[in-house]
N, C-alpha and C positions, 0 to 999 in steps of 0.2 A: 687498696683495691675496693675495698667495703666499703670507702670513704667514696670513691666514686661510683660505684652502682647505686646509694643512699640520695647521690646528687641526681644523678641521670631519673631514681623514681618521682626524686621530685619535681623534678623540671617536667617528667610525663605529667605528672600530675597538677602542675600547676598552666597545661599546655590543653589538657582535660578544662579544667576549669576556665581558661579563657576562652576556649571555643565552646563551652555552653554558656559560659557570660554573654559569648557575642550574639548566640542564635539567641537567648532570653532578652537581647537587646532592640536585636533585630525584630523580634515578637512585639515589641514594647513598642517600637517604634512603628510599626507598621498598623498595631492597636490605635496606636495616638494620634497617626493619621487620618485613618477611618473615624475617628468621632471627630476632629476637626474638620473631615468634609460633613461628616452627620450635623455637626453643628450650622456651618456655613447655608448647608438645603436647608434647615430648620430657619435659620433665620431669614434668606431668601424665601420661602414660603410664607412667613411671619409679614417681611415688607410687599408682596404678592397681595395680602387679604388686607392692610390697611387702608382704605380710601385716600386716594388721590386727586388733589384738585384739579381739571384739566384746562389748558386753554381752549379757548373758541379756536378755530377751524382758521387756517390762511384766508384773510381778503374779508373776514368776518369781523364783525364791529364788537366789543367790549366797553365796559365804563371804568374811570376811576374819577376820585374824589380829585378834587382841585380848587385852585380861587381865581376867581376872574372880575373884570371888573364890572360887567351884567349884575354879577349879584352881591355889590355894594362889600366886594371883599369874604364873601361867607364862602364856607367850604359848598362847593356845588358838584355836580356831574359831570364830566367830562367826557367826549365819545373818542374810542379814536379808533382805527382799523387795524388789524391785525397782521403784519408782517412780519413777525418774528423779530424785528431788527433790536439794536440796542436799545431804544428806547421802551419799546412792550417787554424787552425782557428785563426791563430795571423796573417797570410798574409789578409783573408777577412778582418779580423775586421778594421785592419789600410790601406785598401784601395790596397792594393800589390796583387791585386786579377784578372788575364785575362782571357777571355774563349777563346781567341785567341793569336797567336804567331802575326801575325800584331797587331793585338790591343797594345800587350806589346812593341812591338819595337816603337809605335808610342810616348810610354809616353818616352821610353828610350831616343828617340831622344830629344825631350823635356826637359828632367831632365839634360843632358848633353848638350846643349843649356843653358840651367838657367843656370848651373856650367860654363858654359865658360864665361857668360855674369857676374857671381860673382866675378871669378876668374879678368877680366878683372875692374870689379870695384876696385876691392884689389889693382890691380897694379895699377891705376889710380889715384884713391881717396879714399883711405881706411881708411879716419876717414870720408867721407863723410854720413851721416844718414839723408834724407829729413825731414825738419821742415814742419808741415801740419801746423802750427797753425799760419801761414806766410801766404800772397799771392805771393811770389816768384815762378819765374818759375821754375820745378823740371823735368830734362829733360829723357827721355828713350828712347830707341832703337825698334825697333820693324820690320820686315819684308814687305815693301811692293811689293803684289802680278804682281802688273802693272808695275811696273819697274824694278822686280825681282830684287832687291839691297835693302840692310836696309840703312833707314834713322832713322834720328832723328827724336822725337818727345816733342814737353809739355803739361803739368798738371802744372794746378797752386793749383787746389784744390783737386780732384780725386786721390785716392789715388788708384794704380791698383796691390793688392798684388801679384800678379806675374809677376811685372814688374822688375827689374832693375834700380834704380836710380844714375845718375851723377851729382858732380857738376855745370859742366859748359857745356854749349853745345858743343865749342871743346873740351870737353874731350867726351863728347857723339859722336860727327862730328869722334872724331881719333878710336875709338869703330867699331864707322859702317866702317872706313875704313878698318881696320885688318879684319871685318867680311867679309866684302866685299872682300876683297882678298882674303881671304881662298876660296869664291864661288869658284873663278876665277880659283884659284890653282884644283880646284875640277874638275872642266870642259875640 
């Protein structure tokens, strides 16, 4: 008989303790909630305050870069109207997207710069591929403002993905010279 009143307080007592497991569970869980939607508004708030790029307006004209044959193959401007369709939303989505005709010529100019400065690595050193995992110097070309002439530049470790890389500095030095002439020729 001892042996079963011994069982019966145990089972109260372990009947005890799963029904405050469960409310502390239930606390836990209903805690865990609440900071999961806290979080959720927080970071909805968060993508709320970062700037958004928007498109132009239905029936509204935009620019993207493009090549045609007007201009001898070079990236140029391209207008087109705004219907939402598949085509405007394949120029947003991959970035081919301007609300202005300067804006587009700025990147045009740009993309055709990089193409000249690839083009001129091709003829130069066209197995050349910078090694980062080197401390060598890895040289590029860049425009400086003050002297209005490109010079050379190094990285030894930086790697600047929209740079250009040479292997040797005179091939970088004979680079800025043909760029540098064409200024010249421009002038």
């Amino acid at each position: 008989m001892n042996d079963i009143k011994q069982l019966e307080e145990r089972i109260s007592q372990l009947t005890e303790l799963v029904k405050t497991g469960s409310e502390a569970i239930k606390s836990m869980e209903t805690a865990l909630k609440a900071a999961e939607e806290e979080r959720d508004r927080l970071a909805d708030q968060r993508r709320e305050q970062e700037p958004k790029f928007e498109r132009v307006e239905n029936r509204e004209y935009y620019w993207s870069v493009g090549t045609t044959y007007v201009n001898e193959g070079k990236a140029a401007t391209c207008r087109h109207y705004e219907n939402f369709d598949r085509g405007d939303n394949n120029y947003f989505i991959n970035n081919n997207y301007f609300k202005t005709v300067q804006r587009a010529r700025e990147v045009a100019d740009k993309i055709n710069f990089l193409l000249r400065l690839e083009r001129l690595h091709d003829t130069f050193c066209p197995d050349y591929k910078p090694n980062w995992n080197n401390d060598e110097y890895k040289y590029f070309v860049f425009y400086d403002n003050r002297s209005k002439r490109y010079i050379v530049d190094v990285s030894g470790f930086r790697e600047h993905k929209t740079d250009v890389f040479f292997a040797t500095s005179e091939i970088a030095q004979k680079v800025c010279d043909i760029l540098n002439k064409e200024l010249e020729e421009k002038i």
